[in-house]
DSSP file (Angstrom, degrees, kcal/mol; ACC not computed):
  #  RESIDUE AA STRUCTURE BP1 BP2  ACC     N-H-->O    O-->H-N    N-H-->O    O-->H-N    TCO  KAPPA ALPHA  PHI   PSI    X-CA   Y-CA   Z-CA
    1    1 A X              0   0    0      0, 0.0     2,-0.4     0, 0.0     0, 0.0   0.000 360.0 360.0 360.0 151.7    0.0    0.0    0.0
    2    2 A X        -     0   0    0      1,-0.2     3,-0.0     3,-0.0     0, 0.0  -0.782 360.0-141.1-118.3 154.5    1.2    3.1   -0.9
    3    3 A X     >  -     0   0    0     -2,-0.4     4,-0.8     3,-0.0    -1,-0.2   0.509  33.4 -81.8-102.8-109.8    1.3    6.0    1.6
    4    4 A X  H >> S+     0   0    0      2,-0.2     3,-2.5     3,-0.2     4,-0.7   0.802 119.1  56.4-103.3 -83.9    0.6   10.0    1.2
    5    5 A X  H >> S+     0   0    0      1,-0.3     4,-2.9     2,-0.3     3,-0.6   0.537 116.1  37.5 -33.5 -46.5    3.6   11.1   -0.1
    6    6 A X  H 3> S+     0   0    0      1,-0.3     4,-4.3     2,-0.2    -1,-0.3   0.917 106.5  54.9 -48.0 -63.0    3.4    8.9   -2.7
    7    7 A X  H <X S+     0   0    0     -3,-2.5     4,-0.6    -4,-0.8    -1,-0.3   0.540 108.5  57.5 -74.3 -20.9    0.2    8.7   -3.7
    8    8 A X  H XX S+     0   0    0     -4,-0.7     4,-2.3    -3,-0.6     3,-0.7   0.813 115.1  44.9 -70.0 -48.7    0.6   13.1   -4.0
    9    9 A X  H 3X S+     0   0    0     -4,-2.9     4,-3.0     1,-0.2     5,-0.5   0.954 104.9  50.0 -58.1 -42.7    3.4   12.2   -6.4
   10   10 A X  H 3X S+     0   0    0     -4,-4.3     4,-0.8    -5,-0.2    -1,-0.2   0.828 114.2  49.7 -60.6 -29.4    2.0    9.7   -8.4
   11   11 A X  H <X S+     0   0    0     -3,-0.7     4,-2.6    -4,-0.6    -1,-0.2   0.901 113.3  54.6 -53.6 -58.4   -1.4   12.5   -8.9
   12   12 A X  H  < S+     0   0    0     -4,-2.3    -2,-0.2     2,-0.3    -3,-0.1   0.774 103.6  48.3 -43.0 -57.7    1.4   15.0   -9.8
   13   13 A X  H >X S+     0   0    0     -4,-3.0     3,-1.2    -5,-0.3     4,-0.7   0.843 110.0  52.1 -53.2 -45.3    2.9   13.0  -12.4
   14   14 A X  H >< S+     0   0    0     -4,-0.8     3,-2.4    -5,-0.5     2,-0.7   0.999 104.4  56.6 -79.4 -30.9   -0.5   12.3  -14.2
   15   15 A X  T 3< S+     0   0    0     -4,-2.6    -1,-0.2     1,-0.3    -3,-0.1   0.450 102.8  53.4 -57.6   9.6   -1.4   15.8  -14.3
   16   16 A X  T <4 S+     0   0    0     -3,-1.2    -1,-0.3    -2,-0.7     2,-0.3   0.382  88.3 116.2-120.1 -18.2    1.9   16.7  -16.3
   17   17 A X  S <X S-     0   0    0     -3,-2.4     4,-2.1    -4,-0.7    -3,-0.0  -0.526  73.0-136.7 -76.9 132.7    0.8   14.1  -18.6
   18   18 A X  H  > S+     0   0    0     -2,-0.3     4,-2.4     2,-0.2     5,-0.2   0.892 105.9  56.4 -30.8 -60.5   -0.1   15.2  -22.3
   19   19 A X  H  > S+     0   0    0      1,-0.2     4,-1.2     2,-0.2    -1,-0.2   0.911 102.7  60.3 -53.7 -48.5   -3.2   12.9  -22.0
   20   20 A X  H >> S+     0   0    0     -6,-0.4     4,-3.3     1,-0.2     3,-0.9   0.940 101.0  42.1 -48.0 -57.5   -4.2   14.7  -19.2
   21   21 A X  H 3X S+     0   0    0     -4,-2.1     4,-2.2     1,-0.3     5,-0.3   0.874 109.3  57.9 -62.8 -31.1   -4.6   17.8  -20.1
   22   22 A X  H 3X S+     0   0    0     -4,-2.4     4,-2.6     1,-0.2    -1,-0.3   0.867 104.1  56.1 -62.6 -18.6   -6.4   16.9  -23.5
   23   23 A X  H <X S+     0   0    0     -4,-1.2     4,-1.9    -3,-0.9    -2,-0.3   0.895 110.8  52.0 -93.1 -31.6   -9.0   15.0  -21.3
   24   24 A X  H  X S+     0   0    0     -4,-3.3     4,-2.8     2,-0.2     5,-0.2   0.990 110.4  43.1 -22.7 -70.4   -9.3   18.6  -19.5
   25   25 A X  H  X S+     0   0    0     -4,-2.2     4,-2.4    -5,-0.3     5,-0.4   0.982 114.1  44.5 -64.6 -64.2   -9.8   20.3  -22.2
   26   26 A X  H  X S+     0   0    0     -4,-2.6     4,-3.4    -5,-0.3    -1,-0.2   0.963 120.8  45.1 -58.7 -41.8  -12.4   18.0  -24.2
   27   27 A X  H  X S+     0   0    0     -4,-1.9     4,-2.1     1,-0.2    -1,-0.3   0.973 112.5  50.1 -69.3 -33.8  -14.4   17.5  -20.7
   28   28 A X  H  X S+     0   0    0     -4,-2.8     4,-1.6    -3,-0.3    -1,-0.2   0.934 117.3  45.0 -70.2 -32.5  -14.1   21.5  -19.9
   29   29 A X  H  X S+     0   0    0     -4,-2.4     4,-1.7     1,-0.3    -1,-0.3   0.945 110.6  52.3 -71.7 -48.0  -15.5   21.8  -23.5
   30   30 A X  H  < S+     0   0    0     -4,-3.4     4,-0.3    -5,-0.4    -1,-0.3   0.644 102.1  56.8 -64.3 -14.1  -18.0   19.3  -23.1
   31   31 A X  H >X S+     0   0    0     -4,-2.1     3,-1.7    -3,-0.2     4,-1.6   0.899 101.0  58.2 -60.9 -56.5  -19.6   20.8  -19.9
   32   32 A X  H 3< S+     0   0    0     -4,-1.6     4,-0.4     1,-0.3    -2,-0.2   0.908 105.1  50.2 -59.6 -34.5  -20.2   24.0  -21.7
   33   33 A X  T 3< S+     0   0    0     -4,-1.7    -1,-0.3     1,-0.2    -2,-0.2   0.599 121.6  36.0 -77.0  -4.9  -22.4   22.0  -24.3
   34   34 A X  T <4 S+     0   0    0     -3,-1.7    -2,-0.2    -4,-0.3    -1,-0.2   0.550  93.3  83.0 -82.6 -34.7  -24.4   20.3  -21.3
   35   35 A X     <  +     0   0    0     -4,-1.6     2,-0.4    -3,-0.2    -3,-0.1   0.547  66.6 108.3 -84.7  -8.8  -24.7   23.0  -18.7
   36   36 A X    >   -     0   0    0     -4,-0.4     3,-0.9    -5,-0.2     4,-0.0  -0.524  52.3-165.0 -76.8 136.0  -27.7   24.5  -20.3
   37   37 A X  T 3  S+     0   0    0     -2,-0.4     3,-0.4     1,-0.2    -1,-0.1   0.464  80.3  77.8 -95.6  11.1  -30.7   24.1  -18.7
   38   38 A X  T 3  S+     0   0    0      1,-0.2    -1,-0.2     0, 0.0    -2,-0.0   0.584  94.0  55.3 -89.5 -14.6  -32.8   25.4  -22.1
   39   39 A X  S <  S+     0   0    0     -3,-0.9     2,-0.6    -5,-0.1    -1,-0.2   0.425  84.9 116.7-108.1  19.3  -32.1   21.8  -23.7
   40   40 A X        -     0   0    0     -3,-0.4     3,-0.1     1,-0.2    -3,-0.0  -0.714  38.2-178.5 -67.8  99.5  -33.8   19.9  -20.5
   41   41 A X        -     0   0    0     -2,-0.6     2,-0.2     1,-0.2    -1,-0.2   0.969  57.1 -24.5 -45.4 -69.9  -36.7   18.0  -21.2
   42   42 A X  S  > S-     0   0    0      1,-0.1     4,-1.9     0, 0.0     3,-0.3  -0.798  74.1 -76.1-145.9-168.2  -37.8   16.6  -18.0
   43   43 A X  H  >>S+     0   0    0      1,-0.3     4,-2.6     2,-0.2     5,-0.5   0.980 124.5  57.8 -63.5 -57.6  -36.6   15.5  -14.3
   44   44 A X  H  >5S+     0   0    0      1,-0.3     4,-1.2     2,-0.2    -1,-0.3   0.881 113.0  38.0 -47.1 -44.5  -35.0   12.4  -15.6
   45   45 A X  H  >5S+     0   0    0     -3,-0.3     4,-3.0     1,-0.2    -1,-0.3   0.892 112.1  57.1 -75.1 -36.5  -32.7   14.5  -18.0
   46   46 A X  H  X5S+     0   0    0     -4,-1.9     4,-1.5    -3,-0.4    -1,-0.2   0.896 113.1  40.5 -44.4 -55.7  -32.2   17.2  -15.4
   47   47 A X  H  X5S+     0   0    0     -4,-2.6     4,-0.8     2,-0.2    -1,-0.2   0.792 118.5  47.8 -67.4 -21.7  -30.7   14.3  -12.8
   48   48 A X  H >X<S+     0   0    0     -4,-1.2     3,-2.6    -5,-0.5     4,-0.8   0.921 116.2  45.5 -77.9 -62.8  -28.6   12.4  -15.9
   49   49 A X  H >X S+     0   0    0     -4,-3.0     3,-2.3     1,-0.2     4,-1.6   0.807 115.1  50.8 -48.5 -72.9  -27.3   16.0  -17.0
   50   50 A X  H 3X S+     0   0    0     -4,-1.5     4,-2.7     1,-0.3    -1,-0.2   0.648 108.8  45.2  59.1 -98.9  -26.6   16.6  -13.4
   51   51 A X  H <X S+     0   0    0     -3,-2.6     4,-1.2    -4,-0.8    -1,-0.3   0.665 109.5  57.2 -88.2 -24.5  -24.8   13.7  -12.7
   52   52 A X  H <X S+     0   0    0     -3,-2.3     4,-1.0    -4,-0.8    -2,-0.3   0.626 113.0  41.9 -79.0 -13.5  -22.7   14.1  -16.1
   53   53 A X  H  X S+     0   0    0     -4,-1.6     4,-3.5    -5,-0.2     5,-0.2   0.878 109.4  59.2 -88.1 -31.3  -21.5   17.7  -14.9
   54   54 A X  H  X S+     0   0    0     -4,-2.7     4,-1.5    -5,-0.3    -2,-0.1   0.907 111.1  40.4 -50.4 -51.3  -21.0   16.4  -11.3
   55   55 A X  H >< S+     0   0    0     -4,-1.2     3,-0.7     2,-0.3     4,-0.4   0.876 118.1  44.8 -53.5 -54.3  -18.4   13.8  -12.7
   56   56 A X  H >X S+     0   0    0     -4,-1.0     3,-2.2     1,-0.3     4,-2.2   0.940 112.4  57.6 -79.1 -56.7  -16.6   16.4  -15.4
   57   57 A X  H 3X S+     0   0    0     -4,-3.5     4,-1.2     1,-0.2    -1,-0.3   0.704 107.6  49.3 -23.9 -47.1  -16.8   19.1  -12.1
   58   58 A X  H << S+     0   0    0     -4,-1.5    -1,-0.2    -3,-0.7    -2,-0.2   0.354 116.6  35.3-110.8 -13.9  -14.7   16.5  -10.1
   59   59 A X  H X4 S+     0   0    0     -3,-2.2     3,-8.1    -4,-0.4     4,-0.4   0.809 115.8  52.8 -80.9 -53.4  -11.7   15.7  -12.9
   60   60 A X  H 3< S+     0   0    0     -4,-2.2     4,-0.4     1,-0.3     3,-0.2   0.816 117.3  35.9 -65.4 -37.1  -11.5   18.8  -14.0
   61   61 A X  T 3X S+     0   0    0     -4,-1.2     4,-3.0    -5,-0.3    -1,-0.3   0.589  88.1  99.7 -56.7 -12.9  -11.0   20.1  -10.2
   62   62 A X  H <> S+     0   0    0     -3,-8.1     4,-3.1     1,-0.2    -2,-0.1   0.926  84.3  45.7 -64.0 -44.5   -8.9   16.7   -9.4
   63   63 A X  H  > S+     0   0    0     -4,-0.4     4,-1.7     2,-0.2     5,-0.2   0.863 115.3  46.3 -29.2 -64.1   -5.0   19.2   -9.8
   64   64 A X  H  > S+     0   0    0     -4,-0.4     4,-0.9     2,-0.2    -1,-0.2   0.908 117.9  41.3 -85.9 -42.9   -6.4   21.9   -7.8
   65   65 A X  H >X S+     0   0    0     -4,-3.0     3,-3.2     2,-0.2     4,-1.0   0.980 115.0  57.1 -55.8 -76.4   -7.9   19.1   -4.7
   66   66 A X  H 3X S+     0   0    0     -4,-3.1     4,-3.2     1,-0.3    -2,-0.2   0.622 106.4  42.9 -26.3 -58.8   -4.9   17.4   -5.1
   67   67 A X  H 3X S+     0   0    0     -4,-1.7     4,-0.8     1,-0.2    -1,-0.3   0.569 114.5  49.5 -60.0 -28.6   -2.8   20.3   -4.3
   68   68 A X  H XX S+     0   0    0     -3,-3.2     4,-2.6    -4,-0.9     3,-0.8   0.963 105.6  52.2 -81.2 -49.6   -4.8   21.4   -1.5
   69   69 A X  H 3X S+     0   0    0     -4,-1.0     4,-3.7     1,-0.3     5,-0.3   0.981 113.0  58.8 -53.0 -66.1   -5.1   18.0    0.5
   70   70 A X  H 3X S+     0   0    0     -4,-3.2     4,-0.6     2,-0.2    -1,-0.3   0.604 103.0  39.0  20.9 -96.1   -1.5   18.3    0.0
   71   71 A X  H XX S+     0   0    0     -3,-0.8     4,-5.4    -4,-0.8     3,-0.6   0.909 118.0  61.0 -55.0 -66.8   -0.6   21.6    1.6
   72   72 A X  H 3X S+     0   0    0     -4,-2.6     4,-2.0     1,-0.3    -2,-0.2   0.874 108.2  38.5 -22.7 -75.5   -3.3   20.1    4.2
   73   73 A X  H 3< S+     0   0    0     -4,-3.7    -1,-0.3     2,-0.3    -2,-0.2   0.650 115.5  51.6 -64.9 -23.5   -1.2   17.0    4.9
   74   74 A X  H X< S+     0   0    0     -4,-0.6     3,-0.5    -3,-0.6    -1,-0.2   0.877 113.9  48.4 -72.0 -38.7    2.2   19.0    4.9
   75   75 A X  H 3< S+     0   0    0     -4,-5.4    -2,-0.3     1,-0.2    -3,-0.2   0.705 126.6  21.2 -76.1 -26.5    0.5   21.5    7.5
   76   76 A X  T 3< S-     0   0    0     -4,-2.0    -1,-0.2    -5,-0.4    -2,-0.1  -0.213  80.8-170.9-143.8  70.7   -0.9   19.0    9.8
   77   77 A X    <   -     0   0    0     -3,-0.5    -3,-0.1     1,-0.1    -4,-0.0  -0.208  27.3 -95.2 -51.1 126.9    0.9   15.8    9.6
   78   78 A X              0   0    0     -5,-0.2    -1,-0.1     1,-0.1    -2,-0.0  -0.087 360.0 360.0 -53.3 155.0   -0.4   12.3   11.5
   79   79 A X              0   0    0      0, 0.0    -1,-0.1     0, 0.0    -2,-0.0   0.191 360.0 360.0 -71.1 360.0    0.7   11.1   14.6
């Protein structure tokens, strides 16, 4: 099992990755073509759409969480 320090680096590395950042970019672009609430049919499409921004909100944020939990864990280390 791998412990913090690690598991920041190994985050660190994929976010420096090429791949990554295209998979930024296409999700950040695809969220703007979802996030309108003028092509919502009904509740079921409201909850899908939703649940597809929630997921795209939560890569495209993973760099900037990463970096904070971080900071976190350098500033108040376990016992």
């Amino acid at each position: 099992m791998q412990d913090d320090k690690e598991f920041f680096e190994n985050r660190l590395n994929l976010f420096m990755q090429n791949g990554w950042r295209d998979l930024i970019e296409e999700l950040s672009n695809l969220s703007t073509g979802i996030d309108s609430v003028l092509s919502i049919d009904n509740e079921k499409d409201l909850f899908y759409i939703r649940g597809q921004l929630s997921i795209i909100n939560m890569l495209v944020n993973m760099e900037e969480s990463t970096k904070l939990a971080m900071e976190n864990s350098e500033e108040s280390p376990s016992l």
